[in-house]
N, C-alpha and C positions, 0 to 999 in steps of 0.2 A: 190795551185792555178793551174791550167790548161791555158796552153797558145798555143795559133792558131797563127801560122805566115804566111804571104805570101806578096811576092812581085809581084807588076804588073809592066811591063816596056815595055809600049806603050804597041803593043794583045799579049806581053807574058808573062806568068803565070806562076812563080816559087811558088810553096807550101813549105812550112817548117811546120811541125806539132811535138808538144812538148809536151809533159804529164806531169805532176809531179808524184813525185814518189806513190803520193795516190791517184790516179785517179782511179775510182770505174768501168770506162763505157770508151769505145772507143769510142772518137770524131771525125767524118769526114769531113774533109775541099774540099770546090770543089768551082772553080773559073770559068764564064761562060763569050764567050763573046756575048751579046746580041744583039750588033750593034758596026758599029766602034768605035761609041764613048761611048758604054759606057759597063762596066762588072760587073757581079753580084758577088757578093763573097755569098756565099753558106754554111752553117757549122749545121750538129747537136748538140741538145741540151737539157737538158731536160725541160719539163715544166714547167715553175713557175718557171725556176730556174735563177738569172739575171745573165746579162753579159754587160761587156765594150769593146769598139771596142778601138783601137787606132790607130793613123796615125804618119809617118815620111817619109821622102824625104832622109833621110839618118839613118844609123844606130849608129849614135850616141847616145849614151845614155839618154843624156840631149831635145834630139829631139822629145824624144814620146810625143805626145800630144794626149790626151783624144779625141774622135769622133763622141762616141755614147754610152749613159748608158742605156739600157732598163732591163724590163724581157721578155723571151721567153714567148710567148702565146701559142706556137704550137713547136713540136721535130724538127721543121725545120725553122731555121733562115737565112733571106734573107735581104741582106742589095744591094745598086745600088753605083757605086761610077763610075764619069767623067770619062771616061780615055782621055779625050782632055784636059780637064782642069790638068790635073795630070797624064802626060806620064810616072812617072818615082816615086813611092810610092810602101811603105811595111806599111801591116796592120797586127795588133795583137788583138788576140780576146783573153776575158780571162774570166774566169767565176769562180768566187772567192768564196772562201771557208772557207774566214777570215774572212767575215760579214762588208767588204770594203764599198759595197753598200746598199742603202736602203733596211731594214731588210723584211719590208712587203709593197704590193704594188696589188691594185687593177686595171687592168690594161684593163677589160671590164667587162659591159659598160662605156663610158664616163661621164665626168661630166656635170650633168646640161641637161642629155637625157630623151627624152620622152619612156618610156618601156609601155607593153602591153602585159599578156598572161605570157607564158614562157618563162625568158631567163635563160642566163648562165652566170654565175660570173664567168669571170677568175681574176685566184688570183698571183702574184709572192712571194716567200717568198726566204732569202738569212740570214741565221745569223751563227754567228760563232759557237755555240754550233747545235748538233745533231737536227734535226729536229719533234718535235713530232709532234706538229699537228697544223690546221690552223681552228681558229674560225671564223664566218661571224655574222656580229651584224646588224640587220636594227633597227631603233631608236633605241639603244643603250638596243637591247632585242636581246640575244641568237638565230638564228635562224638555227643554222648548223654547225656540224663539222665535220674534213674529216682530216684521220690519216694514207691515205694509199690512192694509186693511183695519176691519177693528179689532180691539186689543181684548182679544175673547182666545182664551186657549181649551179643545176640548182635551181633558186627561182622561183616559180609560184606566180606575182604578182596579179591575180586575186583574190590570200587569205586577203588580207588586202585591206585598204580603198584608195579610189583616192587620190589623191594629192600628196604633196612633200613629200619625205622619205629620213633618212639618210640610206647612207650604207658605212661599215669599215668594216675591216678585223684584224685579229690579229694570230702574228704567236706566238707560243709556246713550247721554246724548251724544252730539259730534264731535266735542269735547275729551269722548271717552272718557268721560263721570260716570260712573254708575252709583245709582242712590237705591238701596232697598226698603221694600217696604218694611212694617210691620211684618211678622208673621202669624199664622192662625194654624190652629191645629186640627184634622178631620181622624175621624175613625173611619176605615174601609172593611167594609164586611161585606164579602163577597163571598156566595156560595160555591162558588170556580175561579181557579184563578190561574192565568196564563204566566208563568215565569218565565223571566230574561226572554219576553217577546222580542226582536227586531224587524228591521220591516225592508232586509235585503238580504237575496242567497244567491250561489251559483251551484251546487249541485244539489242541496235537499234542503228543506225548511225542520229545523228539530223539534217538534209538539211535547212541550213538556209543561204538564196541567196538573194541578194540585185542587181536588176537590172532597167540600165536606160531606158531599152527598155518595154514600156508598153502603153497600153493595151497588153498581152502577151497572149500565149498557153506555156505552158512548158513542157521540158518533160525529165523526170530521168532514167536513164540508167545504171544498174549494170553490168558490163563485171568479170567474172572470170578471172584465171594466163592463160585457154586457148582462151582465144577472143571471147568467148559464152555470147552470154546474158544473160542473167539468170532471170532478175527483170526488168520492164518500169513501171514507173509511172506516171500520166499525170494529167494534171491541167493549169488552169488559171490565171489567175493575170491581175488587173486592176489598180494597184498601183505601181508593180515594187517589191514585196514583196513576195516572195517564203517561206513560213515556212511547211515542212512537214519532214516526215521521212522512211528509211529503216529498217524492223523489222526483217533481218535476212533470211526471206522467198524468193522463188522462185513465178514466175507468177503461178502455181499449188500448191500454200500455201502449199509448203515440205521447212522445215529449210533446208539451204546449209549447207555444213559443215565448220564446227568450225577449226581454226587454218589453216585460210587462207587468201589469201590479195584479195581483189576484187579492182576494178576502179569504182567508182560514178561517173559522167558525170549529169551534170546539163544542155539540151538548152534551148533555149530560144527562139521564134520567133514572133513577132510583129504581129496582128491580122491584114489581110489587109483589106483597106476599110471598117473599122467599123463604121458604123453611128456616134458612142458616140465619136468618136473623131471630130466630125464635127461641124463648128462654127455655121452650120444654125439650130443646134441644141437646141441652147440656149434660155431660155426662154426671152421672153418679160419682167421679172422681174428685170434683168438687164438693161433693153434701151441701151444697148451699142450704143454707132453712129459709130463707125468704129472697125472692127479687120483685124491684120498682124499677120504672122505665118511666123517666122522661125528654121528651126532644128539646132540643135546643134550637136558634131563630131560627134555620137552617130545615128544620123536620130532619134532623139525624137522630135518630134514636142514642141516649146514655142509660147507661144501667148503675143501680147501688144494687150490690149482693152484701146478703148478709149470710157467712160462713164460719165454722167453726178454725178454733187456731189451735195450736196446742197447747196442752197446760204449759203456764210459764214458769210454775218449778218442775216440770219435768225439762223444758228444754234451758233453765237453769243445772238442774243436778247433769244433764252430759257436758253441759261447759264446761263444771267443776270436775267431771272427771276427767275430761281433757286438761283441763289447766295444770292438775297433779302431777299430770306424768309431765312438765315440761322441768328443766334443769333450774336451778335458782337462778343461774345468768337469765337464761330466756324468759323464765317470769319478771324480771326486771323489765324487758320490753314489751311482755305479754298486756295486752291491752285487761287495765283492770276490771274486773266482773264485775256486774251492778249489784246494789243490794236483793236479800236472797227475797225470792217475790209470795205471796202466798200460794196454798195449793186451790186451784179453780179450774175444776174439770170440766166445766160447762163454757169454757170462756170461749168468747167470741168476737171477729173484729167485720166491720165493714170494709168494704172497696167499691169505687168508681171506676166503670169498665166502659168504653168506648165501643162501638157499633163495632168498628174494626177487633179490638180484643176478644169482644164474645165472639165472632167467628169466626176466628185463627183456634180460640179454646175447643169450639163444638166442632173444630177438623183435626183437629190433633189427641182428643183422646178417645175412646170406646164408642162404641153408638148407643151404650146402654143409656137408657133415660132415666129421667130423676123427676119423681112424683115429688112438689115440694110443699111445702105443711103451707107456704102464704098465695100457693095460686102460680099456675105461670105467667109471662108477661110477653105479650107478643104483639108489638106495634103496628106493626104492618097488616096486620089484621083489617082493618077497617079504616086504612089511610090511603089518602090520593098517592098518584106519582108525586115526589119530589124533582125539581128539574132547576138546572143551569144553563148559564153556557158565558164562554168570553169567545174574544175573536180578534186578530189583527192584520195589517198589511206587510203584503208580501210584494216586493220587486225582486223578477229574476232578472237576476246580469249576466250581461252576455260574455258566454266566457274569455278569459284572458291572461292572460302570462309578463313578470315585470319582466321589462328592456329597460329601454333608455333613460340617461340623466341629463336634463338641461340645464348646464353651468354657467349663469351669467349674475355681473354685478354693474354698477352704475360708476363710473371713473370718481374716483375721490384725488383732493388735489394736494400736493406738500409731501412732507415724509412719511405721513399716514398712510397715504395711500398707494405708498409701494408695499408695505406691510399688508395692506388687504388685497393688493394685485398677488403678493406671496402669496399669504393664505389664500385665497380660492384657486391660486394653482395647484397648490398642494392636495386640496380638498379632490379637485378634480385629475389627481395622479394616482390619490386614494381609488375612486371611480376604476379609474383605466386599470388599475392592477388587478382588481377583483374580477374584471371581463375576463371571460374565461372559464376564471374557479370554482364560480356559482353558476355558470352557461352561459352561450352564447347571444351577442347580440343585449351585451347589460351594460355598456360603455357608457364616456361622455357622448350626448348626442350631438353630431359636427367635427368631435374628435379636442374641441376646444373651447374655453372659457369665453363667451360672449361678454363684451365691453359698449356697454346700450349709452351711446353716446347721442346719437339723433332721434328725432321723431320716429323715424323711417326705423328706426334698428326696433324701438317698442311694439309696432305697430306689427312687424317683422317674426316679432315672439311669440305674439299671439297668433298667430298661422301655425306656429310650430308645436305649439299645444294640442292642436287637432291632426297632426303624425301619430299614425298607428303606432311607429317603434317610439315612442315617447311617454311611457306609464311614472315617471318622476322629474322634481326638480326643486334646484335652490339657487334662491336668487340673494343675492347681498342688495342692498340699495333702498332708496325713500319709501317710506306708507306714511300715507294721508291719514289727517286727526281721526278718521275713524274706520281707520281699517280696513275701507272700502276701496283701495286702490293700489296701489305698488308701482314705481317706473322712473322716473329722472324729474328733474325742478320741470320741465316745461312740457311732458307727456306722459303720460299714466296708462294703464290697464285697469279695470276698472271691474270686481266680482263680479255683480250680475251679467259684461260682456262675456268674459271667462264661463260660466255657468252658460250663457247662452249656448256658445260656440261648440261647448262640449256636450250638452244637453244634460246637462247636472244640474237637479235644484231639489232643494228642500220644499214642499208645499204644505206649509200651513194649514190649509182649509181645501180641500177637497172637492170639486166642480160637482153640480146637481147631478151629472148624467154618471155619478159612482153611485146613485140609490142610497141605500143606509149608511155607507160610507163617507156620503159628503158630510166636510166639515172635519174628519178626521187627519190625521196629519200624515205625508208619505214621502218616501225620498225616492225617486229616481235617476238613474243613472245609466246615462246612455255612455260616456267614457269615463269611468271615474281612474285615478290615479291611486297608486301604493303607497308614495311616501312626497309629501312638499314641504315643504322648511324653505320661509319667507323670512330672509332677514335684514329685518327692516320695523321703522316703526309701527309700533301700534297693529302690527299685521296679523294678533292673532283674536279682533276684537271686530273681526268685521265678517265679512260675506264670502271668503276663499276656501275656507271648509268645504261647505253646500257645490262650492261652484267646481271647487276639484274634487266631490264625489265623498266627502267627509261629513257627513252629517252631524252636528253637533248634539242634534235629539237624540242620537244614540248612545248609550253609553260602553266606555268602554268591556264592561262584563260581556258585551253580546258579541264585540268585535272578538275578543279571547276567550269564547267560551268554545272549550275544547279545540284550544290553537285555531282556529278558527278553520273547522274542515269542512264547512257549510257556508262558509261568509270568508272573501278577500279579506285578510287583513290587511290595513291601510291607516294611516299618521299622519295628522299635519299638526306643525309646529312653527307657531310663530311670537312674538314680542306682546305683552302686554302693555305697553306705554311708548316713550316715547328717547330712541337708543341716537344719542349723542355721538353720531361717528369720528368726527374730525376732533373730537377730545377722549373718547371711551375706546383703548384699545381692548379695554376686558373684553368687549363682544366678540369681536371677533377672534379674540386666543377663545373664547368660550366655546364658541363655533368650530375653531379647529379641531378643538378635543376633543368635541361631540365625535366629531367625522372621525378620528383618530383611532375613538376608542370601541365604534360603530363599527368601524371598516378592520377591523383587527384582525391579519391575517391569520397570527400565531394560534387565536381563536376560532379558525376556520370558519369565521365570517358569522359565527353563532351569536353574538353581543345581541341581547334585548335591547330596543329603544330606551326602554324605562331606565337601563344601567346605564348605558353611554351619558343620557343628562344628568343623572346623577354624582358620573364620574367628570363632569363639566361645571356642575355646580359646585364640587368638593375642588377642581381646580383656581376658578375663580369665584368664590361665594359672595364676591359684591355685588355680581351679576343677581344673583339670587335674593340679597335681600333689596336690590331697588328696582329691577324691572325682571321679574321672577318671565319663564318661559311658557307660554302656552301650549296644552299637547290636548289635539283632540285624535278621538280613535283607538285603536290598540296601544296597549303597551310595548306588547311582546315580538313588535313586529321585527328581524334579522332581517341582515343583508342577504343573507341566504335565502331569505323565501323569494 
């Protein structure tokens, strides 16, 4: 624990500053005074990282009392304290390192706030074990992680739909604990809003924008890493419904090049003063006798009409004379008639019409117009442009086609482990029969089950990952407490190497020289991989996702959204906890079955990932209730693709 002392007495400021012996970082205390009565205490911090203040009038022991628990938001914490009310106090700051205080802690935005556009989640995280990394869940869907830097997530709530959302946090030490926060609820209201955005393609980006601003002109904008334009595409809308796409090309129909991130920018701006939004537009088919217009936060125009209905004993007495002619059987099920209503030839009902409703009405009947007794209403008359926009990242991949499978495991010793030398033969005979069925060049790669017995054989693998004919692989064998690792008792492979090698990573925060972009999150992928299935512990709680080209900020909707004809499908799947080889044979019959039922010839190789676990889980379900399987990516990805 780290502890900050200082005494005020009356404007004078004695500091006492105290480290413990494993203090990582010089803390600086500064006491200011800002007025007579009152002085700032002043300390750095780092961020996310929590602290308690305390207060005493004397330095008795028994005197300390608690002041103030927060987390830092920002490297610089500023607290105000009376000095009228308290001529004569010592305060102690401490920033604990025993997991004293609240472990995870969302601490912007607030609860129960209206968000719009881009904000920034800051996050506190404080536990007793080593810190790896801190996950952000909206409805209780994966949407970001961050294992380095400050613990500041930007969410673009323009990607998802209006209304209430939850959002938590969860921190996750090396332990593989994860503790969640609290959670807090936001409202998103966004004038435009980008669906099932992701932020990697290989033949076209799909632009599908859902906006309340309409009658619209729209207009798409490709920005490159240097702030060039590149691509504008432009269009209409009379609904609020943007559906088009990015093929890749520049405005001079030249592909851009491949393995690079661009910025898609969606606006939006209101067509002003267009007839078709106007209420003297409507036909006489209606008789309205009265319309009011008002907008909503948005400036979309809504309308109340008030129009005639029919008499409701007139459209009583045709019930009744439909209902006569029906059989007595069939009036048994004849839905019974309400009672008979009176006769009111004048009667009238209201309705609430939507911008989009009034004109679909004033294009589908007559052009005759309708003088109407309360005034016509025509918003757009004397209104500014309405305007939007969202926007997100795009990685094109260079294209690629699945090959090879790399089949290795770690020697297990006893009679267990002739059982897993089986299985991964079998798994990998699986492999070899399907070379051929689905094309050429989709084999075990080596032709045979690798046995990582030396340093030299781990070190050996990872070379082999950076082979072009190598787009898969499954490994049987050890993961380290936090996921971050895979390989034998005395050598490892290690995420971030893997990520290196292949130039796969997830990036958090965004470098300045992206302009409006930095700080936003983006995954690139210089070699990403189809399918990996680590089996081993804990392996699917760390960094091989990102590093084998699986992002786990993406969710699976974007990977299978429309089979994926714009986006590799790709899966990885690994162990949540921690899988007991040399006593747990369920893993690996679990794992056979997977392969089994994956690789299913009879099925022409069509099995979904999603089914094959399911049918492994339905095989051995103990697997499932004590160390359940990790699947990040598509679901639906076949052996066939």
């Amino acid at each position: 624990m780290k502890t900050l002392t200082l005494k005020i007495l009356s404007n004078i400021c004695i500091c006492l500053i105290f480290f413990a012996a494993n203090a990582q970082a010089e803390f600086k205390l500064n006491v200011a005074n800002v007025s007579p009565a009152i002085m700032q205490i002043n300390w750095t911090n780092q961020v996310g990282t929590s602290y308690r203040l305390w207060s005493t009038e004397s330095l008795a022991p028994s005197a300390w009392t608690p002041w103030a628990d927060a987390f830092s938001e920002d490297t610089n914490v500023l607290v105000s304290v009376s000095a009228t009310e308290t001529p004569t106090a010592f305060f102690r700051v401490e920033i604990p390192t025993n997991g004293s205080l609240p472990a995870v802690q969302i601490f912007s935005p607030t609860d129960n706030q209206t968000v719009t556009g881009e904000i920034a989640v800051g996050v506190g995280a404080q536990i007793g074990n080593q810190l790896q990394g801190v996950n952000l869940y909206l409805d209780d869907a994966l949407i970001g992680f961050i294992d380095s830097g400050g613990m500041r997530f930007n969410l673009d709530t323009s990607h998802f739909a209006n209304g209430s959302h939850t959002l938590y946090a969860g921190a996750v030490d090396t332990a593989n604990n994860e503790t969640l926060s609290s959670s807090i609820t936001l409202d998103f209201e966004n004038p435009v809003r980008w669906l099932d955005a992701c932020s990697m393609f290989n033949s076209f980006v799909p632009i599908d924008v859902d906006s309340d601003i309409y009658p619209a002109d729209w207009l798409v904008t490709v920005t490159d890493t240097n702030g060039t334009t590149v691509r504008t595409i432009t269009g209409s809308t009379t609904d609020g419904i943007i559906q088009t796409s990015w093929d890749g090309l520049d405005d001079n129909s030249q592909q851009l090049p491949v393995e690079n991130l661009y910025e898609i920018t969606v606006d939006v701006t209101e067509t002003s003063g267009s007839s078709m939004m106007l209420a003297s537009c409507l036909s006489s088919t209606l008789e309205a006798t009265a319309i009011s217009t008002t907008t909503n936060p948005h400036g979309v125009p809504e309308y109340t009409l008030q129009k005639p209905t029919p008499n409701p004993l007139t459209a009583y007495l045709e019930a009744l004379t439909n209902f006569d002619k029906l059989s007595p059987q069939e009036k048994l099920i004849y839905p019974p008639l309400p009672p008979r209503p009176a006769d009111n030839p004048n009667a009238t009902t209201t309705a609430l019409m939507s911008a989009r409703e009034m004109f679909l009405v004033s294009h589908n009947v007559s052009s005759t117009t309708l003088s109407m007794a309360a005034g016509s209403a025509s918003p757009n008359a004397n209104s500014t442009l309405a305007h939007g926009s969202t926007s997100t990242l795009a990685w094109w991949e260079n294209p690629w086609s699945s090959k090879q499978t790399i089949v290795a495991r770690v020697p297990i010793p006893g009679g267990f482990g002739i059982t897993v030398a089986s299985d991964c033969n079998q798994i990998a005979d699986l492999i070899s029969a399907a070379d051929g069925t689905v094309g050429n060049n989709r084999g075990v790669f080596g032709g045979f089950v690798q046995v990582l017995t030396t340093d030299s054989d781990i070190y050996g693998l990872t070379n082999q990952f950076a082979n072009q004919n190598v787009t898969a692989f499954y490994f049987y064998g050890h993961g380290n407490a936090n996921g971050n690792a895979i390989g034998t008792t005395t050598a490892v492979i290690g995420g971030r190497t893997v990520g290196r090698l292949l130039g796969n990573f997830f990036v958090p925060y965004l470098p300045a020289y992206y302009g409006v972009d930095a700080g936003k999150p983006a995954m690139v992928t210089q070699k990403p991989f189809n399918f990996i299935f680590l089996d081993g512990c804990n392996t699917g709680l760390g960094n091989f996702p990102e590093a084998f080209g699986i992002p786990k900020a993406v969710p699976s909707s974007a990977f299978d959204a429309g089979y994926g004809s714009h986006l590799h499908k790709r899966t990885f799947m690994g162990w949540s906890g921690t899988v007991q080889f040399q006593f747990d044979p369920a893993h690996i019959d679990w794992s056979l079955k997977f392969w089994s039922t994956w690789l299913d010839d009879s099925q022409s190789y069509e099995v979904p990932v999603i089914d094959a676990i399911i049918a492994a889980n339905n095989y051995r379900p103990a697997v499932l209730s004590n160390i359940p399987i990790i699947r990040w990516g598509s679901r639906y990805l076949k052996w066939s693709d």
